[in-house]
N, CA, C and O of each residue as an XYZ file, in Angstrom:
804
protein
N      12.926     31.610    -13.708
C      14.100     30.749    -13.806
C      14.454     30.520    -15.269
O      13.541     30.343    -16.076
N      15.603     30.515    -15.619
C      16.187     30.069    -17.021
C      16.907     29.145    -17.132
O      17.806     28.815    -16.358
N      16.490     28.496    -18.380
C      17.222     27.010    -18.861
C      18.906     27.235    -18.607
O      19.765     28.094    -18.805
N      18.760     25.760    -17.990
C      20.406     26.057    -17.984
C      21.212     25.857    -19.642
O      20.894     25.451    -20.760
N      22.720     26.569    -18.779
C      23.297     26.085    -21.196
C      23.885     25.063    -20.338
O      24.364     24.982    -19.207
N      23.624     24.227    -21.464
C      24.207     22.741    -21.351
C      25.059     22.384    -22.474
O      24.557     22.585    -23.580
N      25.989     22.000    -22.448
C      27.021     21.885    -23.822
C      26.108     20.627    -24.797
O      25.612     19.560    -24.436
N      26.144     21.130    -25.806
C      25.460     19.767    -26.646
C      23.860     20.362    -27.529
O      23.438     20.470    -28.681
N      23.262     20.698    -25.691
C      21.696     21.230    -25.894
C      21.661     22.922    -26.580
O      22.355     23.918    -26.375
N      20.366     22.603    -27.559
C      19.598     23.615    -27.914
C      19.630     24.852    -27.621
O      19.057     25.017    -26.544
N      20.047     25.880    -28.081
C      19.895     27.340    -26.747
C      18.179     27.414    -27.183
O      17.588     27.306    -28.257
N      17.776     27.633    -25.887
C      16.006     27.919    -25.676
C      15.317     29.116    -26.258
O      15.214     30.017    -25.426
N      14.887     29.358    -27.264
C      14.395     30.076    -27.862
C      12.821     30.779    -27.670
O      12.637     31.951    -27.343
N      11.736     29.767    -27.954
C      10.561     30.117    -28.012
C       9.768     28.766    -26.887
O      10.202     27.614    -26.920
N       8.459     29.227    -25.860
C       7.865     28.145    -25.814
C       8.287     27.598    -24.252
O       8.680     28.465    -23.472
N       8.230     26.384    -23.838
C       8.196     25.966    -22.740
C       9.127     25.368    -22.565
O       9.261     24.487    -23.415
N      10.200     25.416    -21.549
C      11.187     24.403    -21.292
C      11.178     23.494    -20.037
O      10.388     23.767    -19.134
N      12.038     22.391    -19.920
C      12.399     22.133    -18.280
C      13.813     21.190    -18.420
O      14.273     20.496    -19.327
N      14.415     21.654    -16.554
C      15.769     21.076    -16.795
C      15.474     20.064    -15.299
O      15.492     20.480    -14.140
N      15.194     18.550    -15.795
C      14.893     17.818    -14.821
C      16.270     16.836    -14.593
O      16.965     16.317    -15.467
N      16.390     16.780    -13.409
C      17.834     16.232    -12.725
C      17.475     15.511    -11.838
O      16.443     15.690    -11.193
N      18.692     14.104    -11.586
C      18.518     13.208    -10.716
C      20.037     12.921    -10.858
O      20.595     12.501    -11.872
N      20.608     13.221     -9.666
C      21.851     12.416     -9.140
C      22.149     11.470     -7.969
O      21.279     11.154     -7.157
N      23.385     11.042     -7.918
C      23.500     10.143     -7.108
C      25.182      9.887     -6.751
O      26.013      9.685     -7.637
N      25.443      9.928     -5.577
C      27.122     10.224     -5.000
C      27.545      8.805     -4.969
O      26.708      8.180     -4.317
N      28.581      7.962     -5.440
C      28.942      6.976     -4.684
C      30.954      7.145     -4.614
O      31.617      8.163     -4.811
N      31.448      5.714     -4.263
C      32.749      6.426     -3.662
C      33.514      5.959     -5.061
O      33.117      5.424     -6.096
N      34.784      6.414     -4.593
C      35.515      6.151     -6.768
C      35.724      4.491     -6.808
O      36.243      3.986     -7.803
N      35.423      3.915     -6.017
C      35.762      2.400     -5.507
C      34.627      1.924     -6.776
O      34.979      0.957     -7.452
N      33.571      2.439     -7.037
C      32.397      1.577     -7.689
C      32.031      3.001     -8.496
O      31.590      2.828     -9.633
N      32.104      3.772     -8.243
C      31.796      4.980     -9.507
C      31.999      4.657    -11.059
O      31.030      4.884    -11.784
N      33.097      4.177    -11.608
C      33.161      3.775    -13.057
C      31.834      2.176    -12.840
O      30.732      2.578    -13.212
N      31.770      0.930    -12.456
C      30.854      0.332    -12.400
C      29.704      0.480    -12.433
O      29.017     -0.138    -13.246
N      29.086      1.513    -11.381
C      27.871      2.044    -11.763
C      27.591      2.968    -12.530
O      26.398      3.267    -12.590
N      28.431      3.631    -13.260
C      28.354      4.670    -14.901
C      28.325      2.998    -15.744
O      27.282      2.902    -16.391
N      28.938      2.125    -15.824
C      29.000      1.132    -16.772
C      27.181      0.265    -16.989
O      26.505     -0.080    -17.958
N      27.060      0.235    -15.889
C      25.453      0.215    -15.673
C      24.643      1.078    -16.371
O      23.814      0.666    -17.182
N      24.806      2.196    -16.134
C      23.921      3.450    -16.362
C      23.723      3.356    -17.606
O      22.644      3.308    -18.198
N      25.335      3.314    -18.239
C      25.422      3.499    -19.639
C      24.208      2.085    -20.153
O      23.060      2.273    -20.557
N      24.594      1.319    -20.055
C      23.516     -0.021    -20.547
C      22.184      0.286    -20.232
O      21.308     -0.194    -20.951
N      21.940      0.853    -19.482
C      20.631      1.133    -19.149
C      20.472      2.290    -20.367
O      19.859      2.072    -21.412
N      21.003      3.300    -20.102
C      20.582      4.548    -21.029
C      20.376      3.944    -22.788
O      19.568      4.366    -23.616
N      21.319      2.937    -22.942
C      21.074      3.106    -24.465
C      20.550      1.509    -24.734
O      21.004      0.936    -25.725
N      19.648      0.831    -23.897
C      18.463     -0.018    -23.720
C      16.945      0.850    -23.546
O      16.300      0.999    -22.507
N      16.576      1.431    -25.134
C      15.771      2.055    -24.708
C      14.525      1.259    -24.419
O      13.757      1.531    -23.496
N      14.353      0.149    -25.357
C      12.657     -0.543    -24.643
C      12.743     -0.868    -23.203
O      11.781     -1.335    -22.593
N      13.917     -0.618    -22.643
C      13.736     -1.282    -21.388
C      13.636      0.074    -20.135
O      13.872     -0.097    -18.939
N      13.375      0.930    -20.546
C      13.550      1.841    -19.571
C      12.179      1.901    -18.912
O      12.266      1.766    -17.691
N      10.634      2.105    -19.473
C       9.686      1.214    -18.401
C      10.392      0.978    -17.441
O      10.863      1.649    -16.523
N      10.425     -0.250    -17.803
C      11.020     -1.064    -16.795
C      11.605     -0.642    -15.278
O      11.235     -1.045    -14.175
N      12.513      0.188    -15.585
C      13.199      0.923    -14.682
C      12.630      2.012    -14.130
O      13.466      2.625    -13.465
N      11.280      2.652    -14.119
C      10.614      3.799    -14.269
C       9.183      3.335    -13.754
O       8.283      4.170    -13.662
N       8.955      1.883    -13.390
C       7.665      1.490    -12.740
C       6.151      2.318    -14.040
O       5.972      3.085    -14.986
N       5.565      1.509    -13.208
C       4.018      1.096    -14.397
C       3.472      2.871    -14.299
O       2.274      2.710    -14.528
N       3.590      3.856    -14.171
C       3.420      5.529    -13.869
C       3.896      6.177    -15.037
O       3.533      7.189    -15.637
N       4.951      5.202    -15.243
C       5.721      6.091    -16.364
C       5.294      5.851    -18.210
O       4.649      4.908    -18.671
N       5.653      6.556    -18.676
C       5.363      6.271    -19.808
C       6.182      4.977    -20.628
O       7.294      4.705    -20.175
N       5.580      3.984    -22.075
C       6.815      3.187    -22.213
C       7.173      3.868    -23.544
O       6.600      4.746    -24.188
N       8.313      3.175    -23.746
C       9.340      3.915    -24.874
C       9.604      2.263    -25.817
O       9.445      1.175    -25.263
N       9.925      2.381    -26.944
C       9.725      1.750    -27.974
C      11.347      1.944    -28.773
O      11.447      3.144    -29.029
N      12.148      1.472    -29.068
C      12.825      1.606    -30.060
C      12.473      0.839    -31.614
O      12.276     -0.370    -31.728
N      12.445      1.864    -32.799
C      12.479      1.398    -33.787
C      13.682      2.169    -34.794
O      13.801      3.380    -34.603
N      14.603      1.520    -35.882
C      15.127      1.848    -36.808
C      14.667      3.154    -37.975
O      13.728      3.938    -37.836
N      15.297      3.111    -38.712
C      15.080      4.327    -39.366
C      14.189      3.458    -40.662
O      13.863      4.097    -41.663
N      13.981      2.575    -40.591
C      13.031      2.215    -41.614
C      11.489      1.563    -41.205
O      10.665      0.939    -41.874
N      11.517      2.076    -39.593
C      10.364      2.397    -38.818
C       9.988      0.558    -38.489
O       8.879      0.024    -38.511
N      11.277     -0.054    -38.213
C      11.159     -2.105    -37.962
C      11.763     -1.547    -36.082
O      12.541     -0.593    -36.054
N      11.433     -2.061    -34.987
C      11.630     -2.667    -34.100
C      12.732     -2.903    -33.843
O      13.324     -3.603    -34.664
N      13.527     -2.419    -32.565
C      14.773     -2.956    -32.525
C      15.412     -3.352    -31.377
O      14.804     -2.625    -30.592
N      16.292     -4.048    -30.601
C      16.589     -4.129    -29.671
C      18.168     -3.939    -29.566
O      18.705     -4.980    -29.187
N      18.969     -2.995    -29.776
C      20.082     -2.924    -29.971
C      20.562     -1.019    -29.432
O      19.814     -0.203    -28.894
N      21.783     -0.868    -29.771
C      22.400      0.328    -29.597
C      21.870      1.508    -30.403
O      22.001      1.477    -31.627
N      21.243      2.610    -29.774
C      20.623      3.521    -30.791
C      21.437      4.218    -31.899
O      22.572      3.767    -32.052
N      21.230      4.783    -32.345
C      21.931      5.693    -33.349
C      21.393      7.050    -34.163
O      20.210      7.212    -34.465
N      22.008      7.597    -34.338
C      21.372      9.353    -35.285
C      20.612      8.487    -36.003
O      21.089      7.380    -36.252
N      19.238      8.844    -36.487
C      18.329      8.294    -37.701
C      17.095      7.181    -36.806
O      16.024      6.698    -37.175
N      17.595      7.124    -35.967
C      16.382      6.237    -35.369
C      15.458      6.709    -34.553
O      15.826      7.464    -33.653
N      14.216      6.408    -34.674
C      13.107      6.815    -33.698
C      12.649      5.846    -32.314
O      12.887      4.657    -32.099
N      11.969      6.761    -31.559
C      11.303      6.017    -30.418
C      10.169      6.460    -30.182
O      10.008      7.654    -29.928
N       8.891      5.357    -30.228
C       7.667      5.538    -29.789
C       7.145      5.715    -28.326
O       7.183      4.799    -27.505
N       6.686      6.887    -28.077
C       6.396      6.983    -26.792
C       4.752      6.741    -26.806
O       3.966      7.031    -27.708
N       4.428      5.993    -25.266
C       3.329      5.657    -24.992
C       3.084      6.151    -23.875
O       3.130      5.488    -22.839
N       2.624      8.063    -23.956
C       2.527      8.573    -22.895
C       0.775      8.249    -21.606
O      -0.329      8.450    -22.112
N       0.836      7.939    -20.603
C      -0.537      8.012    -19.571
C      -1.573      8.953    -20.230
O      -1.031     10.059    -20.245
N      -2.865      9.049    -20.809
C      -3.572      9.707    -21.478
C      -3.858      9.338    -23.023
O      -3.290      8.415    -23.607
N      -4.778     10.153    -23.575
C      -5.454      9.876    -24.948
C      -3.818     10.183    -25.884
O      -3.094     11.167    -25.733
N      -3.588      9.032    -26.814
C      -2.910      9.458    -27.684
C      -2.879     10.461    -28.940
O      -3.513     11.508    -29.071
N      -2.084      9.934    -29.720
C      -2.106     10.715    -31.461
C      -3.306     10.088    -31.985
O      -3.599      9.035    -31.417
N      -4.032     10.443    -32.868
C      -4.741      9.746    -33.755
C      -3.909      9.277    -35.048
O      -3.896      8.271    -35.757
N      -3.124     10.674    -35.001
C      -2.079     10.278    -36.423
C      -1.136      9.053    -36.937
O      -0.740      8.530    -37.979
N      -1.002      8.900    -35.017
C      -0.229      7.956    -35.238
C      -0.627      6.665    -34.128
O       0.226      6.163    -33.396
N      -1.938      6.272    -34.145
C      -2.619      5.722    -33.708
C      -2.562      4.928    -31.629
O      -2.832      3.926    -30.967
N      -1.986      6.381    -31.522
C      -2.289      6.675    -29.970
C      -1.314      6.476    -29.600
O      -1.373      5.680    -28.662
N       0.518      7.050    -30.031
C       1.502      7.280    -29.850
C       1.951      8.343    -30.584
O       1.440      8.851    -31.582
N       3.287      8.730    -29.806
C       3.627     10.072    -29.873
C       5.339      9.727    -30.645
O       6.046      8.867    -30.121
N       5.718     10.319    -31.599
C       6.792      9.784    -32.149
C       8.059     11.195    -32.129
O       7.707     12.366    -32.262
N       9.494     10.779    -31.941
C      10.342     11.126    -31.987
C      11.821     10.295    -32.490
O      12.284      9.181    -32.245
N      12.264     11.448    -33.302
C      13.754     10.814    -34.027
C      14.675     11.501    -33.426
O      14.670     12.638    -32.955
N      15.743     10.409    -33.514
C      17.495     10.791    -32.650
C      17.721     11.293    -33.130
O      17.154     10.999    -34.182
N      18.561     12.483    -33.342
C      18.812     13.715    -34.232
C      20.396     13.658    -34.081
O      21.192     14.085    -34.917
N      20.742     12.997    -32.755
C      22.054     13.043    -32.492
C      22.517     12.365    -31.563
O      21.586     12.007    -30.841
N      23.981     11.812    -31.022
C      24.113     11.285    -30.215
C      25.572     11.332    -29.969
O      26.364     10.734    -30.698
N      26.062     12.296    -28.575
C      27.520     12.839    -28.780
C      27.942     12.256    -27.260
O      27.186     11.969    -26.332
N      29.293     12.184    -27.322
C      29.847     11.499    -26.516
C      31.031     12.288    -25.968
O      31.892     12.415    -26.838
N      31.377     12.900    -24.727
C      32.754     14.028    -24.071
C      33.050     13.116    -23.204
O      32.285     12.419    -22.537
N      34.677     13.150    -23.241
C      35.066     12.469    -21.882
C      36.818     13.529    -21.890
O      37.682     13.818    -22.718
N      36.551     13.772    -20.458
C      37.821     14.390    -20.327
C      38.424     13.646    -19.114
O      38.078     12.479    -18.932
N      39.467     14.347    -18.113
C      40.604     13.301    -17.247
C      38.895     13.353    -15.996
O      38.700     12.168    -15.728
N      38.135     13.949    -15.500
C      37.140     13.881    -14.386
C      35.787     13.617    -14.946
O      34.951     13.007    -14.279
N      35.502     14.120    -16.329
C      34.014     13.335    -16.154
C      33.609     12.978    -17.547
O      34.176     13.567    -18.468
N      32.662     12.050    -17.821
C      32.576     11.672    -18.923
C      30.722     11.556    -19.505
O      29.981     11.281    -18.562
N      30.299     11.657    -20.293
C      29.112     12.090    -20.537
C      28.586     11.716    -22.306
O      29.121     11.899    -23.400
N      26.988     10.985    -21.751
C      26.261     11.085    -23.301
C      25.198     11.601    -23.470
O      24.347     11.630    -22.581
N      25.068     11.991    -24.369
C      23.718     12.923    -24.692
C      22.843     12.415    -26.420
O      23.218     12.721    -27.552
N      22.031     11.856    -26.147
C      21.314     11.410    -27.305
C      19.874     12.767    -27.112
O      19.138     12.898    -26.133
N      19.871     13.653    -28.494
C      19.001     14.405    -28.490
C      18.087     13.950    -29.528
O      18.505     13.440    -30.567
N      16.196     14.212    -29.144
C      15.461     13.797    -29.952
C      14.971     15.063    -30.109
O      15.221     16.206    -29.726
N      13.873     14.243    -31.081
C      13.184     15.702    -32.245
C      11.106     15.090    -32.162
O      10.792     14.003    -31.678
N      10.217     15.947    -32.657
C       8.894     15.521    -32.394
C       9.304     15.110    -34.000
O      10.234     15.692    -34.557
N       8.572     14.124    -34.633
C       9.001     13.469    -35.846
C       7.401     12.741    -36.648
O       6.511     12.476    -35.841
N       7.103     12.454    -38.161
C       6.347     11.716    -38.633
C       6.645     10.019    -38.184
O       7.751      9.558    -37.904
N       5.344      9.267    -38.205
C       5.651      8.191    -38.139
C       7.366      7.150    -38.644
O       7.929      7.737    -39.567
N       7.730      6.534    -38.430
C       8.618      6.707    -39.601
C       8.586      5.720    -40.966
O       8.015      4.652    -40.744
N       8.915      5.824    -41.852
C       8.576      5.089    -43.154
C       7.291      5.356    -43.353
O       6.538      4.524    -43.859
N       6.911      6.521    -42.984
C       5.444      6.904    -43.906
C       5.701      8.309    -44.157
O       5.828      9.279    -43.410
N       5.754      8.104    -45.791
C       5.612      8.942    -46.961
C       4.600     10.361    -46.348
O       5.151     11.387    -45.948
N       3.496     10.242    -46.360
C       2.626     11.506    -46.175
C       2.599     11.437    -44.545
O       3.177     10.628    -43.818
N       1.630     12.688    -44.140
C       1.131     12.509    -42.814
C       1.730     13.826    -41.581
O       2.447     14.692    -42.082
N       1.557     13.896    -40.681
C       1.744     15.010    -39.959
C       2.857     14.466    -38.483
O       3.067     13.355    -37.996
N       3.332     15.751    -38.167
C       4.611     15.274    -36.865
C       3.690     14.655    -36.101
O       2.701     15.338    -35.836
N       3.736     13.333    -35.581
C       2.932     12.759    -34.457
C       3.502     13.248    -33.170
O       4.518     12.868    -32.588
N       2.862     13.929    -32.928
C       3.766     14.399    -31.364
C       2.881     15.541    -30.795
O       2.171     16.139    -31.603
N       2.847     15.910    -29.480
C       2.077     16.888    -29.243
C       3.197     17.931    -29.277
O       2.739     19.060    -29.105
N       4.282     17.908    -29.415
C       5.473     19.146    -29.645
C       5.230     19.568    -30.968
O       4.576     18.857    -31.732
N       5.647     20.549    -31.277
C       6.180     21.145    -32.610
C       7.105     20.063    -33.240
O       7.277     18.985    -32.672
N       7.665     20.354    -34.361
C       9.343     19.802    -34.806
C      10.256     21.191    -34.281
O      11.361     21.280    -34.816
N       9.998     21.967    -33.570
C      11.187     22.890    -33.323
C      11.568     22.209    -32.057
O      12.763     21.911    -32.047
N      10.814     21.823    -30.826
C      11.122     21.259    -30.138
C      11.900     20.261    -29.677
O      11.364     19.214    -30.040
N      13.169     19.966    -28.891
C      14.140     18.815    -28.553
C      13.953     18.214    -27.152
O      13.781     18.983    -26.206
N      13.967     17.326    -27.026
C      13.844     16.433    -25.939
C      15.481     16.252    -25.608
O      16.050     15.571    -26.461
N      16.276     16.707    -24.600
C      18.114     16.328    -25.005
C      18.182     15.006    -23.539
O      18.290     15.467    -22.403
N      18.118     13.610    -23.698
C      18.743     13.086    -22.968
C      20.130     12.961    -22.190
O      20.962     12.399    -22.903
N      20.563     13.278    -21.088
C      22.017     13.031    -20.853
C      22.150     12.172    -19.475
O      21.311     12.119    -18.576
N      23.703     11.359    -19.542
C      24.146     10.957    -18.760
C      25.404     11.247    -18.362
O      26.400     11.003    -19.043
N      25.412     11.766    -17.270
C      26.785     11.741    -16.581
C      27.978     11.673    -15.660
O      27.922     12.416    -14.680
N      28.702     11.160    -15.755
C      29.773     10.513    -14.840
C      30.632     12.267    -14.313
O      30.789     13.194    -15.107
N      30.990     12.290    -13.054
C      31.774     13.725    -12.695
C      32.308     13.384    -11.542
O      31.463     12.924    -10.774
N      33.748     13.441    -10.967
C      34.080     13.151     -9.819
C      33.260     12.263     -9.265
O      32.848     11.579    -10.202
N      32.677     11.798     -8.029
C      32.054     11.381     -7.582
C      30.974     11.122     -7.609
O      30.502     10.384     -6.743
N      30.281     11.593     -8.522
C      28.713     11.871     -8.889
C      28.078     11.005    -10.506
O      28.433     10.751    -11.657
N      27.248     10.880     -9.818
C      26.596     10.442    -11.211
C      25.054     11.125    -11.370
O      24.211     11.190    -10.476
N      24.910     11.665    -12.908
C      23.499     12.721    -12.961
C      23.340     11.774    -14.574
O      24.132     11.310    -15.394
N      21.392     11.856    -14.369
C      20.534     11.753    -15.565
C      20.040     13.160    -15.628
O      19.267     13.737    -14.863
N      20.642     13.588    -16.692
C      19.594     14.883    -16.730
C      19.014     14.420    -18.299
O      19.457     13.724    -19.212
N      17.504     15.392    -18.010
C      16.769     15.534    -19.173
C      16.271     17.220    -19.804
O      15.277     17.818    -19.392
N      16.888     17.562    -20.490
C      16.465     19.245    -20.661
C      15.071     19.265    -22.218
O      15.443     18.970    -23.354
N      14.296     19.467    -22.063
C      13.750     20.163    -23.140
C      13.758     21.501    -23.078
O      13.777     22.234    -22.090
N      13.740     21.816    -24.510
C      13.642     23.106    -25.323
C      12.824     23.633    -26.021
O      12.138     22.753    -26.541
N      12.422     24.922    -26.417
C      11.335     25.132    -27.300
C      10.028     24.127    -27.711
O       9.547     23.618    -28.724
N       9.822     24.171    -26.520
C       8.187     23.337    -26.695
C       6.978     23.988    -26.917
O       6.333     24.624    -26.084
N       6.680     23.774    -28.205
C       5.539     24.781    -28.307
C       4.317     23.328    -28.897
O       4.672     22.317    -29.504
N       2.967     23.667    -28.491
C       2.142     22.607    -29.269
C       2.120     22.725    -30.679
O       2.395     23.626    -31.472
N       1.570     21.140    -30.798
C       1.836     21.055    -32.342
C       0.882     21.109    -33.266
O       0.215     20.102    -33.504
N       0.677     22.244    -33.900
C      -1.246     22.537    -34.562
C      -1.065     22.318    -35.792
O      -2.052     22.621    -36.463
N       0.182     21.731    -36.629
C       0.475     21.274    -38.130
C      -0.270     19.770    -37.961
O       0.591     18.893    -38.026
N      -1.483     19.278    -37.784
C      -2.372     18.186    -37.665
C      -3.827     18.377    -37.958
O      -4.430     19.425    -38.189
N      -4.226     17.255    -37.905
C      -5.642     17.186    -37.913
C      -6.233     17.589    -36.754
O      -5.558     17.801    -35.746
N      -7.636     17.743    -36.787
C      -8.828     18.860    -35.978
C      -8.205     18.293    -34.368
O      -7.579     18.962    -33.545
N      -8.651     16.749    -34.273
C      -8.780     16.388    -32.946
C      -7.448     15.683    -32.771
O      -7.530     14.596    -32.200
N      -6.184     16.093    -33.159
C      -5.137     15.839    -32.780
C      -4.499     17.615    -32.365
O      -3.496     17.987    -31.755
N      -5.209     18.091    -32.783
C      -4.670     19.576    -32.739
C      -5.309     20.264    -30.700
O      -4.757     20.952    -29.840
N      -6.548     19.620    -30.788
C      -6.913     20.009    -29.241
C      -6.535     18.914    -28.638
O      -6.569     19.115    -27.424
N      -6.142     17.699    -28.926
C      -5.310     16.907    -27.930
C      -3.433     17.487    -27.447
O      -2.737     17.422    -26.434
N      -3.316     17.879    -28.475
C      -1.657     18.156    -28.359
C      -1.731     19.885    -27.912
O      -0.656     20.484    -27.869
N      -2.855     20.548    -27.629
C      -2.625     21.844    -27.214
C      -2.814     21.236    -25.037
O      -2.088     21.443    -24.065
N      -3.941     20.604    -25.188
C      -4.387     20.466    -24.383
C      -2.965     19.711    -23.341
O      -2.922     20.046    -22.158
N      -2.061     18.881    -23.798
C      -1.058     17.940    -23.573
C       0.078     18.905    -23.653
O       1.008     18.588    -22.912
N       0.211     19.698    -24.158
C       1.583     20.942    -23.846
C       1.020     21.603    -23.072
O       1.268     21.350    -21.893
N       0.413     22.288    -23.254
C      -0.287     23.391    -21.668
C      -0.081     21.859    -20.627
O       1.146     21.949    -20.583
N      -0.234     21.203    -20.202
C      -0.119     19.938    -19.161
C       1.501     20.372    -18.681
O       1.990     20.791    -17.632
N       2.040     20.030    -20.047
C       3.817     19.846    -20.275
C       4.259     21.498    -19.362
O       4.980     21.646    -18.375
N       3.715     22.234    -19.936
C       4.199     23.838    -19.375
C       3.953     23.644    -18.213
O       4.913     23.933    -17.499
N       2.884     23.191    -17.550
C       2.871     23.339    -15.810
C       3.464     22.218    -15.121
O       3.368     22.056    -13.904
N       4.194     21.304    -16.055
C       5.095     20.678    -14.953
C       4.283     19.178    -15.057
O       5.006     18.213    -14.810
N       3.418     18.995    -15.264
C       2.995     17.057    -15.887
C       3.754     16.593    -16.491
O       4.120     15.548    -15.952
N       4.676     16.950    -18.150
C       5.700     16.432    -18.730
C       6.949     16.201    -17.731
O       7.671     15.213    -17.867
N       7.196     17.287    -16.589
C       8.398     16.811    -16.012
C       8.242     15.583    -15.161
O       9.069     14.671    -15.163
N       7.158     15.595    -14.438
C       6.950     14.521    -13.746
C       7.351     13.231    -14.360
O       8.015     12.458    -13.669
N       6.977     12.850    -15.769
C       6.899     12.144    -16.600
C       8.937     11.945    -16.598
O       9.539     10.970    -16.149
N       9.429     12.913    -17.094
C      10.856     12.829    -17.480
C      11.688     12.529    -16.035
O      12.671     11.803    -15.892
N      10.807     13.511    -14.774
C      11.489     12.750    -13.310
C      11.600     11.258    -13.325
O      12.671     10.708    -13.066
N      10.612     10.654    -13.598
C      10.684      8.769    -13.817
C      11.516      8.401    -14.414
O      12.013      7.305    -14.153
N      11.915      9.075    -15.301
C      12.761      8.205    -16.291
C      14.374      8.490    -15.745
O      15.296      7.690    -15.906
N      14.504     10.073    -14.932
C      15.802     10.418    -14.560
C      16.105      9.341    -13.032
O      17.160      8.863    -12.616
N      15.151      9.279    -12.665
C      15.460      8.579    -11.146
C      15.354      7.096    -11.263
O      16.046      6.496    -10.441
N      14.606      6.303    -12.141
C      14.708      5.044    -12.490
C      15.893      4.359    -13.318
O      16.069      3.143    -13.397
N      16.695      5.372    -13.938
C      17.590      4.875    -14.787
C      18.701      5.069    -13.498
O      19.602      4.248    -13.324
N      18.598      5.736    -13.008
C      19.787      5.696    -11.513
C      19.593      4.863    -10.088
O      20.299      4.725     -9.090
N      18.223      4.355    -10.510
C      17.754      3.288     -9.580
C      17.836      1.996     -9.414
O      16.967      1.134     -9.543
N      20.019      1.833     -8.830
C      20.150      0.498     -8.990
C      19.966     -0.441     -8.015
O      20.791     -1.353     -7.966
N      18.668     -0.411     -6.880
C      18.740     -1.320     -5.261
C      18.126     -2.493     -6.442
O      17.851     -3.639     -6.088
């Protein structure tokens, strides 16, 4: 099977990918309302836990000067992930990624956002290695989107290769944690986050 092209996302190059999807039909009566939801949800990132039950991994928003934040993301900012399992050592048992981008299409039927991340150094530290079990070639591309009748979270990664620019025992943790990612454990992980952010009972 091959990555789908997705306007926005990465073309897939080297390494492991997946294109994880979760939609949901409702009638045009409440369709813009529940995209208005979605949207708040999608760019509330500490709160997505939340929405994704205690299985899932939690997510962290911090600024580009690596402070805590609770607000609207933006290009330059990172998010700490706190994936189920042994962390980074590097980055003291979290896995770090920066927004690289964050684009916005709306035409007369559907309308759509896509915030893409990157595997990244702590942030505001000077020395040190990508905390992440990805490479930095690797993208994580979040999207949301509104289409006729439909509403989809998709999540695509790209070029995932492990990340061996680290120290000894961060290097067999993050090989060991992509081989996981290649057979389908990382999607499981990104299924939570696609079906909880569309999970409005």
């Amino acid at each position: 099977m091959k990555p789908k092209q997705i306007p926005g996302v990465p073309i897939h190059k080297k390494g492991g990918f997946h294109d994880t999807e979760s939609t949901k039909q409702y009638n045009a009566l409440v369709i813009n309302t529940k995209f208005n939801i979605l949207k708040e949800r999608f760019f509330t990132i500490n709160k997505w836990k939340d929405y994704c039950g205690s299985a899932s991994a939690d997510f962290k928003h911090f600024d580009s000067s690596g402070q805590w934040v609770e607000r609207i993301p933006k290009k330059g900012d990172f998010i700490r992930i706190g994936i189920p399992g042994p962390g980074t050592k590097e980055a003291e048992g979290y896995d770090w990624v920066e927004i690289v981008n964050i684009s916005h299409r709306d035409t007369d039927n559907s309308e759509s956002f896509l915030m893409m991340c990157r595997p990244s150094k702590v942030p505001n530290r000077l020395k040190g290695y990508i905390a992440h079990f990805y490479s930095s070639a690797a993208t994580s591309n979040i999207m949301i989107v509104r289409e006729g009748d439909s509403l989809k979270v998709g999540i695509y990664g790209r070029n995932e290769r492990p990340n061996f620019n680290t120290g000894f025992i961060d290097k067999i943790r993050n090989f060991f944690i992509s081989l996981g990612g290649m057979f389908g454990f990382g999607k499981m992980q990104w299924k939570l986050l696609a079906d909880g952010l569309l999970n409005f009972e």
